[in-house]
PAKEPA-469031 format. One record per residue (C-alpha): x negated, y negated, z. Coordinates in steps of 0.02 Angstrom, whole numbers, plus 32768, in hexadecimal, padded with zeros to 4 digits. Each point is the difference from the previous one (the first is absolute). Example, Ala and Ser with C-alpha at 12.3 -4.5 7.8 and 13.67 -1.06 7.14 Angstrom:
REM PAKEPA-469031
7D9980E18186
7FBB7F547FDF
***
This chain:
REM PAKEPA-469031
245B1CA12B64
80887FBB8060
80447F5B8010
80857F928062
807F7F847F88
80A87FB78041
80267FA27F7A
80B1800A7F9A
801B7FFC7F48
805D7F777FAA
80B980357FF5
7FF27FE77F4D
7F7B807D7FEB
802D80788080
80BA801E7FA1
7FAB80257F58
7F9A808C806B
807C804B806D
808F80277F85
803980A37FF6
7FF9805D7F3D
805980887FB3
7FE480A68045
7F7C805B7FA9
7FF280CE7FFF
7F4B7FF5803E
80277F838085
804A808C8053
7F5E80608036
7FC87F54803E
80A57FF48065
7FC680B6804A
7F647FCE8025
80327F708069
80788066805B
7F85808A8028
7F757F818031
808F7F9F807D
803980B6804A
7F4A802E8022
7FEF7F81808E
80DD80058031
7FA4804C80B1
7F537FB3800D
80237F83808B
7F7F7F737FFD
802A7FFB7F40
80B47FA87FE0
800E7FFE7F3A
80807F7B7FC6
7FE480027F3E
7FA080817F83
80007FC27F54
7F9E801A7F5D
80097F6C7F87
7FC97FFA7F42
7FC97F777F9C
805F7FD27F5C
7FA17F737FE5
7F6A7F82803C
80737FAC8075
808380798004
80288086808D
808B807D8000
804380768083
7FDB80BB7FCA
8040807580B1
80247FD380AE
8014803680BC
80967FEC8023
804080117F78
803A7F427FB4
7F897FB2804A
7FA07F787F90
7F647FAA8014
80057F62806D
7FBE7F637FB5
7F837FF08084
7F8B807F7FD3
7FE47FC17F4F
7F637F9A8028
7FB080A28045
803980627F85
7FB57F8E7F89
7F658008806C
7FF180B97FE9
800C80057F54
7F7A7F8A7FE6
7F92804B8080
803980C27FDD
7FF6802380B2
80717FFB8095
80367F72803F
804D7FED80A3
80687F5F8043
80767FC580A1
7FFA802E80A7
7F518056802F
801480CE803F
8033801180A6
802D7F3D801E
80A87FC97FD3
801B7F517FA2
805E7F788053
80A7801E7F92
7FE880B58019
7F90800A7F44
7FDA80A27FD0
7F6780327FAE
7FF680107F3B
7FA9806D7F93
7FC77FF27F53
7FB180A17FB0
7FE680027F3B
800680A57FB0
7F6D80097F85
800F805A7F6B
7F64801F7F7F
7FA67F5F805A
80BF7F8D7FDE
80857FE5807E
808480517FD6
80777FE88099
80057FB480AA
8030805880BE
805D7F778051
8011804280BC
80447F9D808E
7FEB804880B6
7FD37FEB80AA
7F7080598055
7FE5801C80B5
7F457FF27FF7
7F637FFF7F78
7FF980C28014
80BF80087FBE
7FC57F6F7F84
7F69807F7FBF
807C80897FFE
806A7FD37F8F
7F907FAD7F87
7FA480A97FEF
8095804B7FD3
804E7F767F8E
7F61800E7F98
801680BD8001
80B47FF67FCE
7FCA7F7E7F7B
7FA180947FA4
80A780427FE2
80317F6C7FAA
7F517FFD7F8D
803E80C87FD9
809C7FC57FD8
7FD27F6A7F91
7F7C80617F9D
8080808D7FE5
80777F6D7FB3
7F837FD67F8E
7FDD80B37FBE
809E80167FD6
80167F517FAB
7F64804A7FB5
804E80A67FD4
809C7F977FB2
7F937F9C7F95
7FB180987FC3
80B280497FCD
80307F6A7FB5
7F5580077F8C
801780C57FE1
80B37FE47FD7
7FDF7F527F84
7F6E80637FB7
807180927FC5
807A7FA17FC1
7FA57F837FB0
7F9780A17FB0
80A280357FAF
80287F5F7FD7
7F527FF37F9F
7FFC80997FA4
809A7FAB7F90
7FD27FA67F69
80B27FA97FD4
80357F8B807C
80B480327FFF
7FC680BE801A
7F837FBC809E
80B37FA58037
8053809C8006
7F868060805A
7FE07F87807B
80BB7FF5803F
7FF380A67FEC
7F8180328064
803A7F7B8094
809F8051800C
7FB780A78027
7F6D7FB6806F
80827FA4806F
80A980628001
805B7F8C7FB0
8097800C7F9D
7FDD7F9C7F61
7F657F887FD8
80077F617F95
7F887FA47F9C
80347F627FA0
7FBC7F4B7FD3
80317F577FC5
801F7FC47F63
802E7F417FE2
803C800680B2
807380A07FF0
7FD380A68057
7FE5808A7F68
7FEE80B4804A
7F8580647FB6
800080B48067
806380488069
7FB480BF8064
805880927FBA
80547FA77F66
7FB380117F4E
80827F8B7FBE
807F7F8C804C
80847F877FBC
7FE17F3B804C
809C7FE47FED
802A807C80A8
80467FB08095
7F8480588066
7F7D7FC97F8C
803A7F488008
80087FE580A6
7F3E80578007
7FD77F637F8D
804E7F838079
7F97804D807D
7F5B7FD47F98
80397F5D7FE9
801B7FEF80BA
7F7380468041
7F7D7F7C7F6E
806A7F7A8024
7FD67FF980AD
7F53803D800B
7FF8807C8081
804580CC801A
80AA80058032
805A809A8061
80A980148026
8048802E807B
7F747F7C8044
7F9680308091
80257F59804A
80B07FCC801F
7FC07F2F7FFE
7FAE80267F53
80147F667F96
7FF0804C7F4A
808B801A7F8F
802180A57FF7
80C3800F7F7C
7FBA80467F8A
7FAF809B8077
809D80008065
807C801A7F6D
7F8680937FAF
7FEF80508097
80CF7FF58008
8028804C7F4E
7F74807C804B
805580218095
7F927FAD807A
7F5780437FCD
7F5C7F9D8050
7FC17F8A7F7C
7F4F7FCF800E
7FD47F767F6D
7F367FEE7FE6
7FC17F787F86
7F6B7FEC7FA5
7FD47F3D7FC1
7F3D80067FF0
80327FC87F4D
80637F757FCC
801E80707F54
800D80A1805E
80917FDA808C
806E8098802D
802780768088
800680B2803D
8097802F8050
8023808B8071
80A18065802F
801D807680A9
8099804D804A
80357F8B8099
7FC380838084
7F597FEE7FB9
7FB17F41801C
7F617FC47FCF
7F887FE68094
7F767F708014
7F7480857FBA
806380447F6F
801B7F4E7FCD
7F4C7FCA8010
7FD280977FAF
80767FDF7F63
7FCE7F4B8002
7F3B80317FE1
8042807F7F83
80467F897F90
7F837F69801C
7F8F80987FBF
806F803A7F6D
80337F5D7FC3
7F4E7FD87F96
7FF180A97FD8
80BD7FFE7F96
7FF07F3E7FD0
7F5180407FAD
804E80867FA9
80A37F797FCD
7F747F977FC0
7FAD80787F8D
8095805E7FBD
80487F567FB2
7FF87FF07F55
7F6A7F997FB6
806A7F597FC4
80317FF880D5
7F5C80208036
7FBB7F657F7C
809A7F968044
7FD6801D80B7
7F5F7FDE8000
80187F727FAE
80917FC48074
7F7B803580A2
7F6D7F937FB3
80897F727FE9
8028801180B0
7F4E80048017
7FCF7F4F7FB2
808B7FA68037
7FFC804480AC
7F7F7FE9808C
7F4880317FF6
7FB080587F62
7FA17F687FC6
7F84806D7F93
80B980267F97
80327F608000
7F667FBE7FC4
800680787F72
80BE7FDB7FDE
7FC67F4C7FE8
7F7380307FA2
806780647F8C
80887F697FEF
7F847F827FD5
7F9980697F79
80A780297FB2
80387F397FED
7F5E7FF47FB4
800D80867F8A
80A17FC87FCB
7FDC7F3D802C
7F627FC97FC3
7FD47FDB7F41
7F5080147FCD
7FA980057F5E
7FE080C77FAF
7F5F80097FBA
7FCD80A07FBA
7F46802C8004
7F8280227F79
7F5480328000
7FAF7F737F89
7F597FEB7FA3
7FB77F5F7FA9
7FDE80227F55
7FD17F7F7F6F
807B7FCB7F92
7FA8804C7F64
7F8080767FFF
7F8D80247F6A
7F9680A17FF1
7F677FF97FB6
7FD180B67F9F
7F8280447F94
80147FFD7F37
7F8D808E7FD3
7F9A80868055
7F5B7FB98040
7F987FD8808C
80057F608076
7F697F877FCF
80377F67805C
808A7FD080A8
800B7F47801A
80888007807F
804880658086
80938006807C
80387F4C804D
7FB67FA27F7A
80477F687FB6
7FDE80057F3D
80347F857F7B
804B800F7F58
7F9C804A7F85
7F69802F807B
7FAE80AD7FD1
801E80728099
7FB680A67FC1
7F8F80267F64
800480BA7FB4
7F6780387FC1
80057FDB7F33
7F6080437FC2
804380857F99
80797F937FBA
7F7E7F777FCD
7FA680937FB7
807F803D7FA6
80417F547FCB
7F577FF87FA2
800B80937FAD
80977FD77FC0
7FC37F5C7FC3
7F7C80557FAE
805B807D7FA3
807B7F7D7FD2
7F627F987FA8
7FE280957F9E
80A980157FD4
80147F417FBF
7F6780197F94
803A80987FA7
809D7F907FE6
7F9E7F907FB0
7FA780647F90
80A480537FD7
80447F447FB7
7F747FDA7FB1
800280B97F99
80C27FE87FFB
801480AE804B
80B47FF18035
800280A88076
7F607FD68056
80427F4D801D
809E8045803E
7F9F8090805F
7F767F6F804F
809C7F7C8017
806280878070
7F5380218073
7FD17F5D801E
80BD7FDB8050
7FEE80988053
7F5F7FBD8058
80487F70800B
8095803D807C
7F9480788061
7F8D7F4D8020
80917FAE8046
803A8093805F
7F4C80108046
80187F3C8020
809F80178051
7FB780778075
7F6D7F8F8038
806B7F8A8023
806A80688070
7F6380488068
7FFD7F558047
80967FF88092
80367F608014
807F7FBB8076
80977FE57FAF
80357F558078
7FC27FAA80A1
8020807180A8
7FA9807B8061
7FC080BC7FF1
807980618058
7FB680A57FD4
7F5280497FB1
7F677FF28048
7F7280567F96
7F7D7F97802E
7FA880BB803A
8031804B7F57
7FA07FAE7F8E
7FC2808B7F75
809B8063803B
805C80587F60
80CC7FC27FEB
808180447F7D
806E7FA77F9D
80957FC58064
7FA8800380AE
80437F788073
7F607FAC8035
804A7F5B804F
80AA7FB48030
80127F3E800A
808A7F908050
802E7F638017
7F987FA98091
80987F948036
809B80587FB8
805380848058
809F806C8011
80358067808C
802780C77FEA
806D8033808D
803280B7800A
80AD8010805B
806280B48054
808080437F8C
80887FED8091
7FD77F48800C
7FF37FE67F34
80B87FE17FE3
7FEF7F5E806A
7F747FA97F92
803C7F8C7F8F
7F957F7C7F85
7FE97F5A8046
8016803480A4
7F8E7FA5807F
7F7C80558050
7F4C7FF08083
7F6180467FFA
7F87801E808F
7F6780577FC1
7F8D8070807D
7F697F9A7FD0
80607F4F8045
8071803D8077
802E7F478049
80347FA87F60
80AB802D7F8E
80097FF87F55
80A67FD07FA3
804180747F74
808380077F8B
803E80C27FA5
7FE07FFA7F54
803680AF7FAA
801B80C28036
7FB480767FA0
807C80917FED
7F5180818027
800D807080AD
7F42801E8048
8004809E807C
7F747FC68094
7FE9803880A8
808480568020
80747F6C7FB4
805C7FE47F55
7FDB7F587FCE
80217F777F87
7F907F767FAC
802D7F4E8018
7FB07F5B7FB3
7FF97F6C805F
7FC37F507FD5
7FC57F958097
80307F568014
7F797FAD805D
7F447FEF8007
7FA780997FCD
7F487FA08043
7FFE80918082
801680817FA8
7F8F80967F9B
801B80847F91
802E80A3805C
80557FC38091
8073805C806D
80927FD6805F
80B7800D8024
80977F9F7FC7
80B47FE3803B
80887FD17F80
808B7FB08039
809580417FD1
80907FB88066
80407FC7809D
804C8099805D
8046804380AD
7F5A80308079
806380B1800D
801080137F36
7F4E7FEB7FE8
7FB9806B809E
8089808D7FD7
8026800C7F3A
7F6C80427FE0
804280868075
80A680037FBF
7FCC80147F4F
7F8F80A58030
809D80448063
805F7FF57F51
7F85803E7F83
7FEF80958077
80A580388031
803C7FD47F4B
7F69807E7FD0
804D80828073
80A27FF47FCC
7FD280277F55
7FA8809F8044
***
């Protein structure tokens, strides 16, 4: 595609793409080029070449001069708009005077050919000539795309060996940083590294150091096991460091640029005392904790080039987390705890990390309420209702049941006969003994009236014996009848179902209580016993009336352990101060004393405290 453009580029403009740069080594096979392509038409005579440039692109709106014929030659102004053209289009683009006609200020014809490279532009053919006719015009364009396949060649041969130089710069990292690797101290790894540097790139002596509270502290040096800091040579390394950090960014000297702005004393009075060795200074600052420098030593004949510095540049961005890892874990525990905590620090009151701020502030506030906030400690108690006295009914002699008036949850009166025992044989034998006691009062009798003192005495001494086994008898009927000893409530005993059933003397057949009087057994954990004291206050919520709260007050501690569930525990009475409408014999529930006003941290974390003591103490003593 071909088109026609006159137009000019602003001044402005056109001096930002027409200045000359530094020379370049590979600019020089573009300078051939050009010269080879303007020779190859010096003859022709309908073709009159007056310019054969190639120009590269350093930027969007950038265009530099890369070789030329003749030689100093630079790219007029004019021809930016079609080179512009070209690129966009990535075809050639032709502009002034038409082939074979001549303009009216004698304008020649421009051509703009870009040179595409793996589907990019990597270059543009700037040609300006006259030709004699379209033929000439075809002519040449047939062989300025030829010669542009040169140019591909070349460019694709660039970029194998930038490849090829990358891939020496990852062969040579990895085989250092392999060595490196294989160390487990960090000042051994810092020893091999400068080491192994020194041999890999000739140099004289490698240095590794890195700041501490803004001083330069060398920590390896190739070739040395041990060193003195207090060397002049070793010094002067250490103002290097500090140099280099300071200012960010790898210093050399002697510079490659004569206009470079850095300051460069420091490197200029080692390499003196070194007589004038090359000096090349390469930082590493991914870490504000971990700031320090390699620093690298050649005889003057041998300078670092561009590669070799790019090359030692990945090295030690490469190096540099591999040795501040091992620095990390070879300090000793106390400066791992204190950096970490100095990092998170850094963390909260810095930017970002809201999840650790949150929990900072979490953390502050539940510690001022640990430490601030009073509150009542209550210790808990498993609690059951019991009645204030309790009676138990048993059985006076062996018999059988003849008669149950009551059973469980019945409210009985004084005096009211709960339970008969079955008193036949007793009646029975109450008669006989009545009988024989008759007999015994009438041979008494006769006995006085024949004044026979013995059988009086003998007679006198049977009849009171009858006369106690009677009342014994009596006794006895009067005990088969149970009867409730005051007004509650059968707690315990139902035998309505065992009428005719036999008992033996001593058999607990029913317990009464008080229907209205209670106390309050609470059983408390022997770590929480030393804290109960009488009087103190206490409330009851009981599983059957979960809702209401019953007011208590400790009466005693009875000195008795009960081992349940696992637990030791201790009985305590409690009297309760309110109504006790609501409640029933047998009812369960749990209590909380209150003991005293303490710190919300002493009562969540003594009880943990106190089990820390008894079992260290307990391990001591082992």
């Amino acid at each position: 595609m071909t088109m026609l453009q006159s137009e000019a580029a602003s001044p402005q403009q056109a001096a930002s793409l027409v200045q000359p740069a530094a020379p370049r080594a590979s600019e020089q096979v573009f300078a051939e080029w050009c010269e080879s392509m303007f020779a190859r038409f010096v003859g022709d005579a309908a073709v009159s070449l007056g310019f054969v440039g190639v120009a590269g692109f350093e930027a969007e709106d950038a265009v530099r001069t890369l070789g030329a014929a003749p030689q100093g030659r630079l790219l007029r102004p004019a021809l930016l708009p079609s080179v512009v053209e070209a690129r966009a289009r990535q075809t050639l683009v032709v502009s002034g005077a038409l082939p074979g006609q001549a303009g009216p200020n004698s304008e020649q014809t421009y051509l703009c050919l870009p040179v595409m490279v793996e589907a990019e532009v990597a270059a543009m053919v700037v040609v300006e000539a006259e030709f004699a006719d379209k033929a000439a015009f075809t002519r040449f364009t047939q062989t300025l795309h030829m010669g542009s396949g040169w140019l591909v060649a070349g460019f694709l041969a660039r970029r194998a060996e930038e490849k090829l130089r990358l891939y020496d710069t990852a062969e040579a990292a990895l085989t250092v940083v392999a060595l490196v690797a294989q160390c487990g101290d960090f000042l051994a790894a810092c020893e091999a590294a400068v080491t192994n540097l020194a041999a890999t790139f000739d140099c004289d002596r490698v240095s590794i150091g890195e700041m501490r509270r803004n001083r330069g502290h060398i920590l390896a040096i190739s070739n040395s096991a041990q060193f003195s800091r207090n060397l002049r040579d070793v010094r002067h390394i250490r103002y290097v460091i500090e140099e280099a950090v300071d200012q960010e960014t790898p210093l050399m000297w002697p510079p490659l640029d004569p206009n470079d702005a850095n300051i460069l004393r420091a490197h200029q009075s080692l390499s003196a005392d070194a007589n004038g060795t090359v000096i090349l200074t390469v930082p590493f600052l991914n870490d504000p904790d971990d700031r320090g420098a390699f620093v690298f030593e050649r005889p003057s004949h041998k300078a670092f080039s561009n590669d070799e510095i790019e090359i030692l540049m990945s090295l030690v961005a490469v190096m540099d987390p591999i040795l501040d890892e091992m620095r990390l874990n070879n300090r000793w525990i106390g400066f791992k705890l204190l950096a970490s905590g100095k990092q998170q620090f850094k963390n909260i009151l810095g930017p970002g990390y809201f999840l650790a701020k949150t929990l900072t502030l979490a953390a502050i506030l539940s510690l001022v309420a640990l430490i601030g906030i009073q509150q009542t400690y209550a210790v808990p108690a498993d609690a059951t209702v019991e009645g204030s006295e309790q009676r138990i009914l048993s059985a006076s002699f062996d018999g059988f049941i003849a008669q149950v008036n009551a059973r469980e949850g019945n409210h009985v009166a004084k005096g009211e006969v709960l339970l008969r025992l079955d008193d036949r044989d007793l009646a029975l034998q109450r008669l006989r003994l009545t009988t024989q006691r008759s007999q015994d009062q009438l041979e008494f009798d006769r006995a006085l009236a024949s004044r026979d003192r013995s059988q009086m005495a003998i007679s006198q001494s049977r009849v009171a014996q009858a006369d106690a086994q009677i009342a014994l008898i009596d006794n006895q009927l009067e005990r088969a009848q149970l009867r409730a000893p005051f007004d509650g409530i059968v707690i315990q005993g139902d035998l309505t179902h065992a009428v005719g059933a036999s008992v033996t003397r001593g058999q607990p057949l029913m317990t009464i209580a008080p229907a209205g009087d209670f106390r309050i057994a609470l059983t408390v954990n022997e770590r929480q016993i030393d804290d109960i004291r009488g009087g103190q206050n206490a409330s009851l919520r009981l599983t059957a009336l979960p809702s209401e709260t019953f007011p208590l007050v400790i009466e005693d501690i009875l000195p008795v352990a009960h081992y349940g569930q696992g637990q030791t525990r201790f009985s305590v009475s409690a009297r309760l101060l309110g109504s006790a409408a609501p409640l029933r014999h047998g009812m369960q529930g749990v209590a909380r004393v209150e003991v005293e006003s303490r710190r919300l941290g002493d009562i969540w974390f003594r009880p943990i405290v106190n089990w820390l003591r008894s079992t260290l103490w307990s391990r001591w003593l082992i």
